[in-house]
N, C-alpha and C positions, 0 to 999 in steps of 0.2 A: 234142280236148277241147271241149266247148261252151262258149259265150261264157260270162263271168263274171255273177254277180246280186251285188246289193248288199242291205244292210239299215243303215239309222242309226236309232240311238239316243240316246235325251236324256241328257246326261250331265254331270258338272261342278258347283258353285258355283251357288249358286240364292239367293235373299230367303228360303228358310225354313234352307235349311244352307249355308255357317255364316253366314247374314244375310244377303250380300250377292251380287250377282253379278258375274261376272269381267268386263275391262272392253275392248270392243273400240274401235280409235284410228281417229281420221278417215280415215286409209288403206287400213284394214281387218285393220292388224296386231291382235294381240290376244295377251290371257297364259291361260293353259288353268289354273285354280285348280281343287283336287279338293273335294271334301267330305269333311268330316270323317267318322273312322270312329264307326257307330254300335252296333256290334254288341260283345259280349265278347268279347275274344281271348285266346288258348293264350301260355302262357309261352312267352318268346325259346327256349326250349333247344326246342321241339317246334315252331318252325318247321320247314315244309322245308327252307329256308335257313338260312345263318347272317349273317341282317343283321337290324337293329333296325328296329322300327312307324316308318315316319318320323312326325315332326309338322309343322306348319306352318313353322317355326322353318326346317328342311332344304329347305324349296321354293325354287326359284329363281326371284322372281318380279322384276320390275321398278319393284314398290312395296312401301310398308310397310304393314303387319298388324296392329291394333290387338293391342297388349300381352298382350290377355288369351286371344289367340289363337296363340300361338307356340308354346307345349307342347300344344295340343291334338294329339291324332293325326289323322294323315291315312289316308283310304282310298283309294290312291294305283292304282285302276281307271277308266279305262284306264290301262295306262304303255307306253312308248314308249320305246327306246332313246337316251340322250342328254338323256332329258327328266326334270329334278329325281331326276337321278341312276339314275335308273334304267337298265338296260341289255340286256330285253326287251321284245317287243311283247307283251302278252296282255289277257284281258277276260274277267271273269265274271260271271253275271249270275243272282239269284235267284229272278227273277217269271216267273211262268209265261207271262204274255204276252207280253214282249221275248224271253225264253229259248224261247221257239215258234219264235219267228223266225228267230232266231239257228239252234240248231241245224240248220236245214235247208241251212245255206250249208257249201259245198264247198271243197278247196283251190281256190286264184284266185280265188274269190269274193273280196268288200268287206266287213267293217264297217267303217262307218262310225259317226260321232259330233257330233252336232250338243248345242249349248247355248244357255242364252238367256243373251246377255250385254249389259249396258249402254256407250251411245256414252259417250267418257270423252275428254279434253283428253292429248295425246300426253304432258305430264307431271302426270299426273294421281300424287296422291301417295300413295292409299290410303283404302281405305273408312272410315277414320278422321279423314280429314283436318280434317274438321270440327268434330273436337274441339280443335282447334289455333287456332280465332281464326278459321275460315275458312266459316263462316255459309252453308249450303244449295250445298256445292262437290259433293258428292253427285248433284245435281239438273242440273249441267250435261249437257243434251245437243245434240245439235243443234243447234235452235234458237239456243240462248247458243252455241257456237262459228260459227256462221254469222252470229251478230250479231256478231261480233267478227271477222270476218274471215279464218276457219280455213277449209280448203280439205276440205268432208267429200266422200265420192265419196258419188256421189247414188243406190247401191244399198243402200243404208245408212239404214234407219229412224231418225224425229229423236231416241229416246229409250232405246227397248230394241227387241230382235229375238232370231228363233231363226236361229243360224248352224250350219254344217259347219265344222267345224275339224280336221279329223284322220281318221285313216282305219288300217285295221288290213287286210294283205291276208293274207285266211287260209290258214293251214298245214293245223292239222287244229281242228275244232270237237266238245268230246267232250260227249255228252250221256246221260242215263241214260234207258234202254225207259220209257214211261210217264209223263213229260215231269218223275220227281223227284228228287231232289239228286241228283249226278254222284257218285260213288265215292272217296274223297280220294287216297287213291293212285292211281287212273287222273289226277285232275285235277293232281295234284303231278309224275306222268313229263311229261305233257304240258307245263304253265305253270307251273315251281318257284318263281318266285318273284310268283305270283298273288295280291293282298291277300286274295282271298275265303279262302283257306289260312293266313291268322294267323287267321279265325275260328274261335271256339268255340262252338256247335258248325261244323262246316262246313255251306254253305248252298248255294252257286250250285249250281244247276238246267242250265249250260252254261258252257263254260270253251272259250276260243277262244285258240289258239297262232298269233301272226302270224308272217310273214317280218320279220326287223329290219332287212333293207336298203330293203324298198320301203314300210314302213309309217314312220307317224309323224305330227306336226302338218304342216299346209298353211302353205304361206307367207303366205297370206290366207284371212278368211274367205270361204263362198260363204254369203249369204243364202237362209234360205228363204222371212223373213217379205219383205214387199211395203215398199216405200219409203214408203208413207204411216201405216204401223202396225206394232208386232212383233204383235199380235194377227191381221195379216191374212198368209194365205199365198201363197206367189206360186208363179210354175208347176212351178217344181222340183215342191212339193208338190203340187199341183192336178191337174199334166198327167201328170208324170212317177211319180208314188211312187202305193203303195196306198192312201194317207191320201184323204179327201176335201176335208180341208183348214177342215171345219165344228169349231167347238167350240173345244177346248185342244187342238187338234193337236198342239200346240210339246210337249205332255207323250208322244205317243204312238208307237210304234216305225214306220219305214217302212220296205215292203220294194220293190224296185225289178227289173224283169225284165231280160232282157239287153238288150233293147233301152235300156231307160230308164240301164240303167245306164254301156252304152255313151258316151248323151249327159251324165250325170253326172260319167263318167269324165274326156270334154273339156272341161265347165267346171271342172272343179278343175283341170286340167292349164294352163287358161289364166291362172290368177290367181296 
């Protein structure tokens, strides 16, 4: 079999959905927050499963969710065995430009999943906390934990960055001739319990079936942005991925050869 390729994608919790972005810790740990669902979805009884839309209420996170965010639903893409309950790996995806990429990856192939997440104090208590008496707690990064005497690892931008967090190793990747929507029933044998399949109408352009013993979140993040900016990229991106690393990169999909992926593959293995 030929060596494996990779592709990551932006994925997660972002300043425009739902507000805020997930929050990575001065060691590099971090909480994977989805984004809310934005599309209409099929009554419970025409899932392909038989489970409920989670909402925010049902995620397992390590902080609290401002009140008015607890019934929203979640669009709980990617998911991961073990993670906010879930109990397969899969990923779909509706644009034709991530879904380009995507469907060209093989079984053993990678996706991957990078997000931009903000540096946050190990008990940080939630993107609301400052509703509480607690005046610009939001804003700590870096900088204020390192003037305070917190220990941040130094590959870690002082405020926000785009990280890897997770990774999906592919089973089968199904895509429809002509790069448009995947078939719902092909997409539902494949990944049955896929959020893009509580949509109505169905959308994803590619639907990727991971292995559930080798996929899942990383124990740490691997940075792609540079230690002095998340707006700047560092050589993951630069050297290694398709990206050129000019612009919003942090927004756009990367795909990585076997070579590049090889080396990819040993810095997430080291962290």
């Amino acid at each position: 079999m030929p060596d494996p390729r990779a592709v990551a994608v932006n994925v997660a919790a972002n300043t425009n959905d739902p507000g805020f972005r997930g929050p990575v810790y001065p060691d590099g740990s971090f909480a994977y927050v989805p984004i809310p669902e934005s599309a209409a979805t099929l009554p419970r009884e025409r899932f392909a499963v038989d489970e409920p839309l989670p909402t925010y209420a049902d995620l397992d996170l390590p902080f609290a969710l401002p009140s008015e965010l607890r019934e929203v639903p979640v669009h709980a893409d990617p998911e991961f065995p073990g993670v906010h309950g879930r109990e397969r790996a899969s990923y779909g995806d509706p644009h034709g430009v991530k879904a380009g990429r995507i469907a060209g990856l093989g079984p053993g192939d990678w996706l991957c999943f990078y997000a931009t997440l903000s540096l946050r104090p190990r008990d940080w208590r939630g993107p609301g906390e400052e509703r509480v008496g607690d005046a610009g707690a939001d804003d700590r990064g870096g900088e204020w934990l390192r003037e305070r005497g917190v220990a941040v690892d130094d590959d870690l931008p002082s405020e926000w960055g785009a990280f890897l967090f997770a990774g999906i190793r592919v089973k089968q990747a199904v895509s429809a001739d002509g790069g448009g929507v995947v078939e719902r029933a092909a997409a539902a044998e494949a990944a049955p319990t896929n959020a893009h399949l509580k949509r109505d109408p169905f959308d994803a352009r590619v639907v990727v079936a991971g292995d559930g013993d080798a996929s899942g979140l990383f124990d740490r993040v691997v940075p792609l942005s540079a230690p002095e900016a998340g707006t700047a990229a560092n050589p993951i991106v630069t050297a290694l991925s398709s990206d050129s690393g000019k612009g919003p990169w942090w927004r756009r999909p990367m795909a990585f050869d076997e070579a590049a992926t090889a080396r990819l593959l040993s810095r997430i293995e080291r962290e």
